[in-house]
C-alpha positions as CSV (number, residue, x, y, z in Angstrom):
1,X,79.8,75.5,87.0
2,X,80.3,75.7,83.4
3,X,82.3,79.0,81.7
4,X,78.9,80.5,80.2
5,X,76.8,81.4,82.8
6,X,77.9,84.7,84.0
7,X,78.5,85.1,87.8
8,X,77.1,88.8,87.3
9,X,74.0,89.9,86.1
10,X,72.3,92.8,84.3
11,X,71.4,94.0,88.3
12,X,74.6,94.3,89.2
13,X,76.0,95.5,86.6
14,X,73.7,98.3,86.6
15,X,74.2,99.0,90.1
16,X,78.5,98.7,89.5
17,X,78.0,101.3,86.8
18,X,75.4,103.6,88.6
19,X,77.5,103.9,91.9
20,X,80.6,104.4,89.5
21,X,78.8,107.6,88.0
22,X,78.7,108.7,91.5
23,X,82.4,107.9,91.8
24,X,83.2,110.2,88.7
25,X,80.9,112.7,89.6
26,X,82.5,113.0,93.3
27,X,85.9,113.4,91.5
28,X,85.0,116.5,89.4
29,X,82.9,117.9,91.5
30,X,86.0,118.4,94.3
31,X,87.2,121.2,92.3
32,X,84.0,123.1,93.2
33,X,83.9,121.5,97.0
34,X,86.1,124.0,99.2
35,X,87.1,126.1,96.7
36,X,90.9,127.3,96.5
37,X,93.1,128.5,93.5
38,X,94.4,125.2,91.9
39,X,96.6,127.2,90.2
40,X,98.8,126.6,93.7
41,X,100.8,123.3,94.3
42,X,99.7,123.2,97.6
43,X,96.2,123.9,97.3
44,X,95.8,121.4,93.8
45,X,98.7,119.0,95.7
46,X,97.5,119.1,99.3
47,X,93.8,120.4,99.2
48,X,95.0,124.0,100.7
49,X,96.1,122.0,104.0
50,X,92.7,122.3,105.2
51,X,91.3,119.0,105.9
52,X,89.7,117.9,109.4
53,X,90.0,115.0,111.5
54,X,87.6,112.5,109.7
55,X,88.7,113.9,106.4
56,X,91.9,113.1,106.5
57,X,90.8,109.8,108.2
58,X,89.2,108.7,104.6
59,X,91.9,109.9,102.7
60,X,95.0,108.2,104.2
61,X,92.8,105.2,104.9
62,X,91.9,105.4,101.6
63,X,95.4,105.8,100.7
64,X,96.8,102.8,102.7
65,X,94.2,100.0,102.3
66,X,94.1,100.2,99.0
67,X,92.9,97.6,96.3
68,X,96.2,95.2,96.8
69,X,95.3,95.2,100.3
70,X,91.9,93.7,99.6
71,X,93.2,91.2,97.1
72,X,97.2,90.9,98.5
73,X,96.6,89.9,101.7
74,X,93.5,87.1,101.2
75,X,95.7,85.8,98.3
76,X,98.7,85.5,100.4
77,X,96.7,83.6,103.2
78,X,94.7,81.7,100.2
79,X,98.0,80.1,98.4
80,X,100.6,80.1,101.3
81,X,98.8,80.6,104.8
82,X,99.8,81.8,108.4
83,X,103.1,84.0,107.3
84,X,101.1,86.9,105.6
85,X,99.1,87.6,108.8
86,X,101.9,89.6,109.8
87,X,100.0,92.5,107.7
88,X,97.6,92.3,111.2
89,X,100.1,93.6,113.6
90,X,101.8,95.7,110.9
91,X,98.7,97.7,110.9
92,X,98.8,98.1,114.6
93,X,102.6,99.7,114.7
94,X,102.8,101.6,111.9
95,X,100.3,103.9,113.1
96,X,102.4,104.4,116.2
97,X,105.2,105.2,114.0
98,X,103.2,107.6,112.1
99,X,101.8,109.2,115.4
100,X,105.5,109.7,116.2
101,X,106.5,111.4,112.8
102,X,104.0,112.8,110.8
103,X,102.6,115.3,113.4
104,X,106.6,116.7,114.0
105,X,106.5,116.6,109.7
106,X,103.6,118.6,109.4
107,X,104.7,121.7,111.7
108,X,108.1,121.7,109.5
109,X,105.7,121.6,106.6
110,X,103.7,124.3,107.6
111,X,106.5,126.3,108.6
112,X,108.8,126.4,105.9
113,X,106.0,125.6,103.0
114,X,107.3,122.2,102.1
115,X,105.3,119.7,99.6
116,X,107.3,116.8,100.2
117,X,108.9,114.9,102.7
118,X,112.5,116.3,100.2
119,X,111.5,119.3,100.9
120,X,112.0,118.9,104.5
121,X,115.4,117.0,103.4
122,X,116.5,119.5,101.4
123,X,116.0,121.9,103.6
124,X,117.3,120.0,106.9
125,X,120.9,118.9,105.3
126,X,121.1,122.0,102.9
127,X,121.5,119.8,100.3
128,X,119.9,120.0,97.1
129,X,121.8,116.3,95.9
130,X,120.4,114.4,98.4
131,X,117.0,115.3,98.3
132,X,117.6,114.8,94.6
133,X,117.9,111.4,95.8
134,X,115.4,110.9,98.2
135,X,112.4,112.2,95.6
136,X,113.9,109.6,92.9
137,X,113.5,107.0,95.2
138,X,109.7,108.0,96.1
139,X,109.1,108.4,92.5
140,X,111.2,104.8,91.8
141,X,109.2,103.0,94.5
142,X,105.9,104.5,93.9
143,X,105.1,102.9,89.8
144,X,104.5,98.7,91.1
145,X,102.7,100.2,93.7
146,X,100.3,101.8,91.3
147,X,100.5,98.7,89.1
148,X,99.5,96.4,92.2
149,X,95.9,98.3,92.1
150,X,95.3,97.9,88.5
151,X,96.4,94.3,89.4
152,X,93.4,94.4,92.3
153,X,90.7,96.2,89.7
154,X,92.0,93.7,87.1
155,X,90.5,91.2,89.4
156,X,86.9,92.4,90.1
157,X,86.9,93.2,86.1
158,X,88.1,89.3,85.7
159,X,85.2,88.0,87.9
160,X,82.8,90.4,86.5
161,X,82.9,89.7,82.8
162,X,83.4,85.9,83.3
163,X,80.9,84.0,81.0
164,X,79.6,87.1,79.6
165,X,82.8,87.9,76.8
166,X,84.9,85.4,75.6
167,X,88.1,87.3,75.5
168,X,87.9,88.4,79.4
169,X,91.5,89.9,79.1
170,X,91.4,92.6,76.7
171,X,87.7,93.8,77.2
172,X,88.9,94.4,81.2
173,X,92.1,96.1,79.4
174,X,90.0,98.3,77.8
175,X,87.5,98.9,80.9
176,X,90.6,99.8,82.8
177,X,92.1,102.2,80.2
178,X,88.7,103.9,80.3
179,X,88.3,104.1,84.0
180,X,92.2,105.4,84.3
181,X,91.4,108.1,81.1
182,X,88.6,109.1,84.0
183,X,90.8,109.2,86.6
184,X,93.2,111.2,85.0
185,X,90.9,113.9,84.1
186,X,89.5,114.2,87.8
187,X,92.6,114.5,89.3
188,X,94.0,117.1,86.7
189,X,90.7,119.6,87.7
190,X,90.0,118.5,90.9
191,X,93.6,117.7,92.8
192,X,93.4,116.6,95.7
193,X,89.7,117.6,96.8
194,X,88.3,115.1,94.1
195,X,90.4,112.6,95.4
196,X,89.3,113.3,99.5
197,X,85.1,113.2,98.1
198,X,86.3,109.6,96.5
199,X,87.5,108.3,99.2
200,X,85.2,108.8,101.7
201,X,82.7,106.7,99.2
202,X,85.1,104.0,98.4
203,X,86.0,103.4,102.4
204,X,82.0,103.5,103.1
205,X,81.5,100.7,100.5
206,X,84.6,98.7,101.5
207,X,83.3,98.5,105.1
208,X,80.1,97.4,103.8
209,X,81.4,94.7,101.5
210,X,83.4,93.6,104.4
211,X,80.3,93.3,106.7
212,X,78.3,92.3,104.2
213,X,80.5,88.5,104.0
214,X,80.8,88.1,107.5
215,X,77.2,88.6,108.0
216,X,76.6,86.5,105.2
217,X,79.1,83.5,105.9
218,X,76.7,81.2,108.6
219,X,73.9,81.6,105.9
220,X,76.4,80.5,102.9
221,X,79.0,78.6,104.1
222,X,77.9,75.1,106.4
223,X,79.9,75.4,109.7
224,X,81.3,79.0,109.0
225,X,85.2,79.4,110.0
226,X,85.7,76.4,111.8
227,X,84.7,74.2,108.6
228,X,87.1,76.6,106.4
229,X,89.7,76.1,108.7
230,X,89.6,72.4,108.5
231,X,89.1,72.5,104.5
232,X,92.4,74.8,104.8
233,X,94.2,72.5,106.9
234,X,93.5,69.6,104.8
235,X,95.7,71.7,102.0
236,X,98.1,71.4,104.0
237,X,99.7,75.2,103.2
238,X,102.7,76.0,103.8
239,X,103.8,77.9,106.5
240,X,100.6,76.6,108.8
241,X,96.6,77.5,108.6
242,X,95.7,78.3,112.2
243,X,99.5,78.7,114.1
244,X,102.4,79.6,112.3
245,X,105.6,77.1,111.5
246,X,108.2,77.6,113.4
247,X,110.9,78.1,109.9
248,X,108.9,81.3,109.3
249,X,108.9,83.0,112.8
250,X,112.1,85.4,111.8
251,X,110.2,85.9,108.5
252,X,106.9,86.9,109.9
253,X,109.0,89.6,112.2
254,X,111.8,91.1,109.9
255,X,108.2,91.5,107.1
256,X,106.1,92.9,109.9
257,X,108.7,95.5,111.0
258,X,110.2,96.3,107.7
259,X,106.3,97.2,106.5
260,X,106.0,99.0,109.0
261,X,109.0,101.1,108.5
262,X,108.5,101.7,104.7
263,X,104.8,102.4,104.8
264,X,105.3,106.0,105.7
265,X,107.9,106.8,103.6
266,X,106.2,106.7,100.9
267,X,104.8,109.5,99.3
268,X,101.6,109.1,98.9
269,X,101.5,108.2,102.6
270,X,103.1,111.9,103.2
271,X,101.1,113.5,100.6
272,X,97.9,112.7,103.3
273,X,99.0,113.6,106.2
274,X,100.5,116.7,105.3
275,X,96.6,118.3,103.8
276,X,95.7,118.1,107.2
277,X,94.4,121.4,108.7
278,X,96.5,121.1,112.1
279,X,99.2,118.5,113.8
280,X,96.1,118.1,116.5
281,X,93.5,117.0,114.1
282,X,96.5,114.3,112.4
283,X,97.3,113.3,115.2
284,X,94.0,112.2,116.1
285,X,93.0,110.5,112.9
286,X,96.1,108.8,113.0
287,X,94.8,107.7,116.1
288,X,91.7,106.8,114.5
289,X,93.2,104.7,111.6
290,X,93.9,101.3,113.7
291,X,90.2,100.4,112.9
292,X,90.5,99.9,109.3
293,X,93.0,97.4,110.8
294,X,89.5,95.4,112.0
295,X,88.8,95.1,108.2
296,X,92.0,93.9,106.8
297,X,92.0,91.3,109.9
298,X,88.8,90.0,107.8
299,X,90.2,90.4,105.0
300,X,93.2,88.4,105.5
301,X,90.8,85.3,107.1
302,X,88.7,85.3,103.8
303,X,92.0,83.8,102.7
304,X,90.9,80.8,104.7
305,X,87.2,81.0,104.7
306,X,86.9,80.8,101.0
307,X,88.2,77.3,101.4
308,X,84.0,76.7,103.1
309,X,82.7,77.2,100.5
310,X,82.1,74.8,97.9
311,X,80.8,77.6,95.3
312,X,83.6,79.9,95.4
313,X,86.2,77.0,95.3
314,X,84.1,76.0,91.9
315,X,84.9,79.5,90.5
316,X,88.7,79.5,91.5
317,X,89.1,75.9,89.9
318,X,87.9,77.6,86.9
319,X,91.0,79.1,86.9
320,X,95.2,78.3,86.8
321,X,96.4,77.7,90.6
322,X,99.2,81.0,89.8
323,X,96.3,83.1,89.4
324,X,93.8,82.0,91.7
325,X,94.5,84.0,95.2
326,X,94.3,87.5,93.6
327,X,90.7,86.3,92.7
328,X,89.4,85.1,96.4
329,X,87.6,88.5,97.9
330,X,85.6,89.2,94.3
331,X,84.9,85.1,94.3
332,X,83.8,85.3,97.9
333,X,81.9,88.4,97.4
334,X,79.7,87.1,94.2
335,X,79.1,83.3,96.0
336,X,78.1,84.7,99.2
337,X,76.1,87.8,99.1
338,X,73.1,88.9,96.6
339,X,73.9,90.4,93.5
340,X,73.2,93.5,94.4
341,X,75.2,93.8,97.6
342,X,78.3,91.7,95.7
343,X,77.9,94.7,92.9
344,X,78.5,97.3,95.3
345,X,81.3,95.2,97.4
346,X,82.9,94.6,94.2
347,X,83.1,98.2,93.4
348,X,84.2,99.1,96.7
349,X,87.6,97.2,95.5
350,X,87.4,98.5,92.1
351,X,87.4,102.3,93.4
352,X,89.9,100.8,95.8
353,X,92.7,101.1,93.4
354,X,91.2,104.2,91.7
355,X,91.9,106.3,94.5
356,X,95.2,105.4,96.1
357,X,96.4,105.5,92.1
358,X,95.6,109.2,91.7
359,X,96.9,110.0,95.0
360,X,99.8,108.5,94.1
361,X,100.2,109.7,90.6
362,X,99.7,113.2,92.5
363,X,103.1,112.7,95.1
364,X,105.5,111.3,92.5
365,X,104.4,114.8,90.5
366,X,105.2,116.9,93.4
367,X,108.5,115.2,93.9
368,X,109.1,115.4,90.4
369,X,108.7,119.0,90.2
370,X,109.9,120.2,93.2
371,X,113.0,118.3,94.0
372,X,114.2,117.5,90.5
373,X,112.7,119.9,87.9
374,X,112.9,122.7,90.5
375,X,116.4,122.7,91.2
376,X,117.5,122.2,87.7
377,X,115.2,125.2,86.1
378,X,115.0,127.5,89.8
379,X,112.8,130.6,87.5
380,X,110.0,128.4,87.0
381,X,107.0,129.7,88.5
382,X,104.2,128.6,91.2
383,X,101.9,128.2,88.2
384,X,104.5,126.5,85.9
385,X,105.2,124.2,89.2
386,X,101.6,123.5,89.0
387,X,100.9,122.8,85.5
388,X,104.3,120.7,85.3
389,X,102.6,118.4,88.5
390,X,99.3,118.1,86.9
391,X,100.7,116.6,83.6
392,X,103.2,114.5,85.2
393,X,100.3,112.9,87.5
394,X,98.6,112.2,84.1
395,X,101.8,110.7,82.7
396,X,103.0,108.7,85.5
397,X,99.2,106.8,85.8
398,X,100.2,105.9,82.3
399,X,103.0,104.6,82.7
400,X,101.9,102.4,85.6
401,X,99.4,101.6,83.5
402,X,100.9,100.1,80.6
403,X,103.7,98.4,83.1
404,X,100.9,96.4,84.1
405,X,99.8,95.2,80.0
406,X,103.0,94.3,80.1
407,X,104.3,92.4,83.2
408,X,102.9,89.5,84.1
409,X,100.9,90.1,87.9
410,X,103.1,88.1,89.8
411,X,106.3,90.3,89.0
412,X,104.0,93.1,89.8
413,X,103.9,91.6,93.4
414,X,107.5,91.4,93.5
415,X,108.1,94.2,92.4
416,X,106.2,95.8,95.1
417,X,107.9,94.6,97.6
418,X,111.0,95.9,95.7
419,X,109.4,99.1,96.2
420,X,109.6,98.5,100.2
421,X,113.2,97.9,99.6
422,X,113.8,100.6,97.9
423,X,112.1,103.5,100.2
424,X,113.5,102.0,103.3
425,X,116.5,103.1,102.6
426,X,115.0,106.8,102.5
427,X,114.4,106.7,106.1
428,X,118.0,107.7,107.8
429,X,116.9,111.0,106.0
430,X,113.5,111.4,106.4
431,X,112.3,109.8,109.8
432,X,116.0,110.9,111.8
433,X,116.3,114.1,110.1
434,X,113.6,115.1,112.4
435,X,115.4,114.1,115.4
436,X,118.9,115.9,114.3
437,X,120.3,118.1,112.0
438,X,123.8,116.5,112.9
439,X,124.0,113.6,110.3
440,X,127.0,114.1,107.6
441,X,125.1,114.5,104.6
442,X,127.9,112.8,102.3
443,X,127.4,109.6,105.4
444,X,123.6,109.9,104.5
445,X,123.9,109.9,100.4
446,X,127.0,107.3,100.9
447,X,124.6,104.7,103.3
448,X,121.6,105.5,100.7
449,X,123.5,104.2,98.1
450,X,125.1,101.2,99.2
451,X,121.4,100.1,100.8
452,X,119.9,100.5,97.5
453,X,122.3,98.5,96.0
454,X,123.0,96.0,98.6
455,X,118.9,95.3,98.6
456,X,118.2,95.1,95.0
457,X,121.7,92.5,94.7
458,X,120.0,90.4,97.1
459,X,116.5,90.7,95.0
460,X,117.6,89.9,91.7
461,X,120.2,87.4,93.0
462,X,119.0,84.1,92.6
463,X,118.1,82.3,95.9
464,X,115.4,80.1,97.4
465,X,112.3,80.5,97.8
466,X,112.8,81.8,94.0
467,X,114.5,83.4,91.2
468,X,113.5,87.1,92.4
469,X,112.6,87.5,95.8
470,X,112.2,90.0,99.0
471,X,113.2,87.0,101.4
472,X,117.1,86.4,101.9
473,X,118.4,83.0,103.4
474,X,120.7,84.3,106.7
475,X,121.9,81.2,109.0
476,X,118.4,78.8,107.4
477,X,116.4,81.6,108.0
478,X,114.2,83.8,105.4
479,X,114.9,87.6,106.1
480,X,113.3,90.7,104.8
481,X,115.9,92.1,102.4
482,X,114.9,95.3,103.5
483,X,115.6,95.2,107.2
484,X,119.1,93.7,106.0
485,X,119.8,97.2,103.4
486,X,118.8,99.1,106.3
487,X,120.8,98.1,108.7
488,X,123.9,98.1,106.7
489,X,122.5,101.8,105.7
490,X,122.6,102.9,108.8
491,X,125.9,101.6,110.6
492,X,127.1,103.5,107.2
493,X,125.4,107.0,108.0
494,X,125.9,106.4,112.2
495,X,130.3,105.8,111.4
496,X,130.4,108.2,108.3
497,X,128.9,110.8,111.1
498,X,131.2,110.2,113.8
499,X,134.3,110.4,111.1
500,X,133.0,113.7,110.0
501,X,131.9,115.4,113.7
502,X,135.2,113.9,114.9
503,X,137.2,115.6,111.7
504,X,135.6,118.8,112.1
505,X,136.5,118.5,115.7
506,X,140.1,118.6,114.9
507,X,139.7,121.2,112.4
């Protein structure tokens, strides 16, 4: 396959750009859809705390499978194998974390009025420092995670305009800038609303984009999986194809639990769960949200099953080895289905990284202006609260934006999991301040700070596997830095506790 014959045509490109209109026009018209006075945090922030079951379904799923998911995950598998299936059972016990937490967070929420998980700190330690602290963190950790889905769009734009421009790069710069200018504009009218209607239409067409492959892969791909799984093992990747090497066992673990610790920490992840209209009907879509799981199981096997097929390996040969795993579901997607089902697939992960990038825009805002700008100027108003939020939303997709022009995409991936570091460390606060109000907050800002430090030392130190990485070497073992910062955390907060209950004892 030469470099001139583009993999799209003028079919699918009008169909990417027709269902895109629909995208933008979903976005504005949420500020119409439910109507409430934006000129409220909570009602621009949280869309007035009134969403149902299946709404809120869409929007944290949305939310959480996001556009790295769809091109993370398959890449992982793609370059290194077996290890990054630990994103399967992730999915499966994080929701039973969140069933566990957010519901208890809500009622707190709804009782006291809070926007942000530091609210609820602030309010729970009656300490304006800490929470300080905690909303830094969310707003620290959420900027690579924005990046990451301008890495995933970066992709579909890559495969899209490939033999139709020469210089691929900066007309997908531009597309992106566009698209993001777009964004921007929705999210400062609509809130939250616009972002709910958009998500119910980008989960519809990732589901369908997902389907549409595996339908598609006994017509396209001679001897489906099995034949993929034998090209794979004939690469010989790393940590296995169909069982996992025994080195990486502790890996897999301390990755799969530390996930699932951070994931609902961050903000975005609180952002959704607290617009829903009762603890009963978040519960129950929490409940619900295990089945996206089914698609990123898929997702994360397209890793292997692109090794089948002979056409999509002739597309990702087109290209340098570092770069070719973020490229496997749009490949996949435009060798095995018709162009006008591999349009709408590839704009299901396009939109994929549009959404969860406004939502999170929208939770480092509210962080921004309740927990630091708050404190610091106390007379500002609900409507200056809101006007601050919006304009910091626009700024901070901006800024995410332009850290992506500028770092190459596979510090963006580090860096990402730098931003799992970092928020685990938030969760002696967050997830155990809903157990007790007894923890010492000096323990709590004391363990915050020596996990933060402790896990970004251990990134930034160099060790194998390379110069930067979330993996630490403990007795020939890789471990999760993570799990390691949070367990040093915590012995911190649990002793500093004890010292202080035992001092006012004796007082």
């Amino acid at each position: 396959m030469s470099m001139a014959s583009p993999l799209v045509g003028p079919l699918g490109w009008g169909i990417f750009l027709g269902f895109f209109i629909v995208f933008i026009f979903l976005g504005f018209y949420g500020a119409r859809w439910r109507r409430g006075d934006l000129s409220q945090l909570h009602e621009w922030a949280l869309a007035g705390r009134r969403l149902g079951t299946f709404l809120v379904w869409f929007l944290v799923g949305a939310d959480l499978y996001t556009a790295y998911t769809f091109v993370a995950v398959p890449s992982g598998v793609f370059a290194s194998g077996a290890l990054y299936f630990y994103a399967v059972p992730y999915v499966a016990t994080v929701f039973a974390l969140a069933a566990v937490t957010m519901p208890a967070l809500w009622r707190w929420s709804r009782l006291r009025n809070y926007v942000t998980a530091a609210d609820f700190v602030q309010d729970r330690f009656k300490s304006k420092l800490l929470a300080g602290f905690i909303a830094a963190t969310g707003v620290v950790a959420e900027f690579p995670y924005i990046a990451l889905q301008i890495v995933g769009m970066q992709a579909v734009l890559t495969i899209m305009l490939l033999g139709i421009v020469k210089n691929v790069k900066m007309v997908s710069d531009i597309a992106l800038t566009i698209s993001f200018i777009i964004l921007a504009a929705f999210v400062y009218t609509s809130g939250l609303r616009g972002a709910t209607l958009t998500a119910v239409f980008k989960d519809a067409l990732v589901f369908l984009g997902v389907i549409a492959i595996l339908v598609a892969v006994p017509f396209v791909i001679p001897g489906g999986f099995a034949a993929a799984f034998k090209a794979a093992t004939l690469k010989a990747l790393p940590t296995g194809v169909s069982t996992l090497k025994s080195p990486y066992f502790i890996t897999y673990t301390t990755l799969w639990v530390g996930s699932s610790l951070a994931l609902y920490l961050y903000p975005h992840s609180v952002n959704g769960a607290l617009s829903a209209e009762s603890d009963k009907k978040l519960a129950m879509s929490t409940a619900l949200l295990p089945i996206y799981g089914i698609a990123l199981a898929l997702l994360a096997m397209y890793g292997i099953l692109v090794y089948g097929s002979p056409e999509a390996m002739k597309i990702l040969s087109l290209f340098p080895p570092s770069a070719r795993g973020s490229l496997v579901i749009p490949t996949l997607a435009v060798a095995a289905l018709p162009e006008w089902l591999a349009a709408l697939a590839l704009l299901g992960v396009f939109v994929g990284g549009l959404v969860p990038a406004a939502i999170m825009a929208m939770a480092q805002a509210n962080l921004l202006v309740r927990n630091i700008i708050k404190p610091i100027y106390p007379r500002i108003t609900p409507l200056g609260e809101t006007r601050a939020a919006k304009w910091a939303s626009v700024i901070f997709k901006f800024l995410a934006l332009g850290f992506v022009f500028i770092v190459p995409a596979t510090y963006a991936i580090w860096l990402q999991l730098l931003g799992g570091i970092i928020i685990t460390q938030t969760l002696p606060s967050v997830f155990l301040g809903l157990v007790t109000d007894r923890l010492d907050k000096y323990s709590l800002m004391t363990g915050w700070a020596v996990g933060l430090g402790l896990g970004i030392y251990m990134f930034i130190t160099p060790h194998k596997p390379s110069a930067m990485s979330p993996l630490y070497p403990i007795a020939g073992h890789f471990v999760f830095i993570a799990i390691i910062a949070l367990a040093v955390n915590l012995l911190i907060v649990l002793i500093g506790t004890g010292i202080a209950m035992a001092i006012r004892r004796s007082a």
